[in-house]
C-alpha positions as CSV (number, residue, x, y, z in Angstrom):
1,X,24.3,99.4,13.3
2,X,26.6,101.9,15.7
3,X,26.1,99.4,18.5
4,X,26.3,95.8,16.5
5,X,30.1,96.6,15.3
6,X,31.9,97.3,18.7
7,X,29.6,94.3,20.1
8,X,31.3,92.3,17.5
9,X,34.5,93.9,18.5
10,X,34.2,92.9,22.0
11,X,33.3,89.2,21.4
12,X,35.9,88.7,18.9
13,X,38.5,90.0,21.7
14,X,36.8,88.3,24.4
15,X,36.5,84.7,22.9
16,X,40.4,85.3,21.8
17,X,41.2,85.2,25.6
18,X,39.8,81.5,25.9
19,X,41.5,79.8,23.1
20,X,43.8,77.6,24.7
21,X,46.6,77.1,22.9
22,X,48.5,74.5,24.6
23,X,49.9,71.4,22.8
24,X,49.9,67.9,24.0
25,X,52.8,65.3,23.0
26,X,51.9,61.8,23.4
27,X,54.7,59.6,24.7
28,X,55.4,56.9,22.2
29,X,53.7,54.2,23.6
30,X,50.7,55.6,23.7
31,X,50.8,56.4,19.6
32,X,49.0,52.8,18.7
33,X,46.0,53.3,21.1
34,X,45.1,56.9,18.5
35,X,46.2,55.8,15.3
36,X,43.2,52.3,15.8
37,X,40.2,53.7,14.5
38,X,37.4,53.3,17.1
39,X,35.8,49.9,17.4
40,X,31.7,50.7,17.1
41,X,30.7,52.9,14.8
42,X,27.3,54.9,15.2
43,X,25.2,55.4,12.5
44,X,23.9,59.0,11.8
45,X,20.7,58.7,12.6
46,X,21.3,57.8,15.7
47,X,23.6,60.8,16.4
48,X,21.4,63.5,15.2
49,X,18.5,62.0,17.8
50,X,21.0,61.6,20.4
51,X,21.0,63.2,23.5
52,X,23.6,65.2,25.7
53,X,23.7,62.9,28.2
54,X,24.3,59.9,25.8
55,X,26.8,61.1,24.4
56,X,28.7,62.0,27.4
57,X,27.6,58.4,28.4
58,X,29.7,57.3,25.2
59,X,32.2,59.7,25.6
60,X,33.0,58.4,29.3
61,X,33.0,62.1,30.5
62,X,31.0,65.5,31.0
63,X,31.3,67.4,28.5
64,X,31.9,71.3,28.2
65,X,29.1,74.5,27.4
66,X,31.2,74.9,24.1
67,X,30.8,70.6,23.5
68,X,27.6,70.8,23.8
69,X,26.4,74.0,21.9
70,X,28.7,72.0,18.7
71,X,27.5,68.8,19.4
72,X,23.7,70.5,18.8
73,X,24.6,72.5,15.8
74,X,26.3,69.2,14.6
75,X,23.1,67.2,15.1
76,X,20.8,70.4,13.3
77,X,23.3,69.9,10.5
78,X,23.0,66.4,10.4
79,X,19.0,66.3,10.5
80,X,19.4,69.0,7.8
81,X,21.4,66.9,5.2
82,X,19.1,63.4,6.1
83,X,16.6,65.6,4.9
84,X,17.4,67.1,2.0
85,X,19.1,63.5,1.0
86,X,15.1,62.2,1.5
87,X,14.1,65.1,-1.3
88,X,16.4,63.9,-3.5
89,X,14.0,61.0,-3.7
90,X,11.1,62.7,-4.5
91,X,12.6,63.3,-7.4
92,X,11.5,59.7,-9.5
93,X,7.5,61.2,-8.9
94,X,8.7,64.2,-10.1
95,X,10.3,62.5,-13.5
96,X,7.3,60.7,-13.5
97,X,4.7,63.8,-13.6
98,X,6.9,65.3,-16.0
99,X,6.9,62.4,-18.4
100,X,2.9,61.9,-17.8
101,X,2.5,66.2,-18.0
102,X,4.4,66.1,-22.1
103,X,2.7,62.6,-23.2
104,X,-0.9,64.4,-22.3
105,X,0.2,67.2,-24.5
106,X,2.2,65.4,-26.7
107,X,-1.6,63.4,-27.7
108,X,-3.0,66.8,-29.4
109,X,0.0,67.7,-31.4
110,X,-0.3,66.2,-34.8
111,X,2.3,63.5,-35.5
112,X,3.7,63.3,-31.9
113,X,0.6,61.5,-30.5
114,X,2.0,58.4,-31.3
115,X,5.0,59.2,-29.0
116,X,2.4,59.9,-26.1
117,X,1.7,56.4,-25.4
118,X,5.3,55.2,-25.0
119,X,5.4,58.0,-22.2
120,X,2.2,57.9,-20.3
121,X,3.4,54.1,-20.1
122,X,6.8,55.0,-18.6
123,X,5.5,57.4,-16.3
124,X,2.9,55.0,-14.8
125,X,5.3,52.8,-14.2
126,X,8.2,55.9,-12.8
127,X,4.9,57.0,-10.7
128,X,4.5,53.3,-9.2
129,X,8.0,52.9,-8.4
130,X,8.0,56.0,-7.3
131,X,4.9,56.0,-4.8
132,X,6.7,52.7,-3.6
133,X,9.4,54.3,-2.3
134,X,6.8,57.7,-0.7
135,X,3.9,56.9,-0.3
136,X,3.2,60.5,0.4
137,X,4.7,61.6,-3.0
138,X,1.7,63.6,-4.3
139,X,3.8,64.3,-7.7
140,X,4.2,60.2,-8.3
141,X,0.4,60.0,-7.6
142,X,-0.2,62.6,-10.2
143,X,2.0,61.2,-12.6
144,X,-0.3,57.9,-12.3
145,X,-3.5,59.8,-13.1
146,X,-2.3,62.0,-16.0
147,X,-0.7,58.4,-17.5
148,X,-3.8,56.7,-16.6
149,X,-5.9,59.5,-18.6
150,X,-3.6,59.9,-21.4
151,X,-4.0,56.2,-22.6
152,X,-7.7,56.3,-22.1
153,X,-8.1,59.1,-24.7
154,X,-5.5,57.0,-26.8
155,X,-8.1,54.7,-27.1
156,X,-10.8,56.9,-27.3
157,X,-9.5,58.5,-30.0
158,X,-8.5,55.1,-31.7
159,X,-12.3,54.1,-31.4
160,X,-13.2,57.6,-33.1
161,X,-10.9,57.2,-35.6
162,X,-12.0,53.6,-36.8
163,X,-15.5,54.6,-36.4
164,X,-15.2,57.9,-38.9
165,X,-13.6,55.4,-41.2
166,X,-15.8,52.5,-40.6
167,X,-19.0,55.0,-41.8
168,X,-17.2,56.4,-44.9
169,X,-18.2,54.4,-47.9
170,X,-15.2,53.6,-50.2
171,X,-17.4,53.1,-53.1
172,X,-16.8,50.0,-53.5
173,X,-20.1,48.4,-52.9
């Protein structure tokens, strides 16, 4: 810890001595040609598979150690936030297992079986949508199976129902 605060120290001092901290003034007629937005725009994806040499290809010039370390942290960054913007759809399977998880509990609760059907049914179809977008979404695939079983012992327990009635005798006859 005695040695990581002066090396701090020492780098903050040192990197102070390359700011450059000179200011460019356009001439007037130039003003036009950096106010018009740039003509081809490239999507992200592209940029965050780019590589150094491609962009000083697009650039029209080499570009310096400190250009490229940003451009790489830029691209990480980039990667980064196209991934977590994929998890954000898993979350329709994970709606979907949810749904799917309370309708097979919901069935063996008194009273709230009936409200087990309406969900295993919406969760089937949250699952199917959901697997149609991943197809490696393990939670929407899950969510298909719980619905799938949940209105199986629906009507398995509608069978056993109407047969323990069917065998009572009413005394009517």
């Amino acid at each position: 810890m005695r040695k990581f605060i002066p090396c701090i120290l020492v780098l903050i001092i040192f990197s102070s001595f390359s700011v450059n901290r000179t200011v460019f003034v356009l001439p007037p007629d130039n003003v036009e040609s950096v106010i018009d937005p740039p003509k081809a725009i490239i999507p992200l994806d592209k940029i965050a598979s780019m590589k150094t040499k491609e962009a000083e290809k697009i650039l029209g010039r080499k570009m310096t150690l400190k250009e490229k370390i940003s451009f790489k942290i830029t691209q990480y960054k980039i990667k980064k936030a196209l991934k977590d913007k994929e998890k954000g759809k898993a979350s329709k399977g994970q709606t979907a297992f949810i749904l799917s998880l309370i309708s097979l509990c919901a069935l063996f609760i008194p009273y709230l079986g009936i409200a087990s059907v309406p969900l295993a049914i919406v969760g089937i179809v949250m699952g199917a949508q959901a697997k149609k977008e991943n197809p490696n979404d393990k939670k929407a695939n899950t969510a298909i199976i719980l619905g799938i079983i949940t209105l199986v012992l629906v009507v398995l327990t509608i069978i056993f129902i109407v047969a323990i009635l069917a065998s009572f005798s009413w005394g009517w006859g």
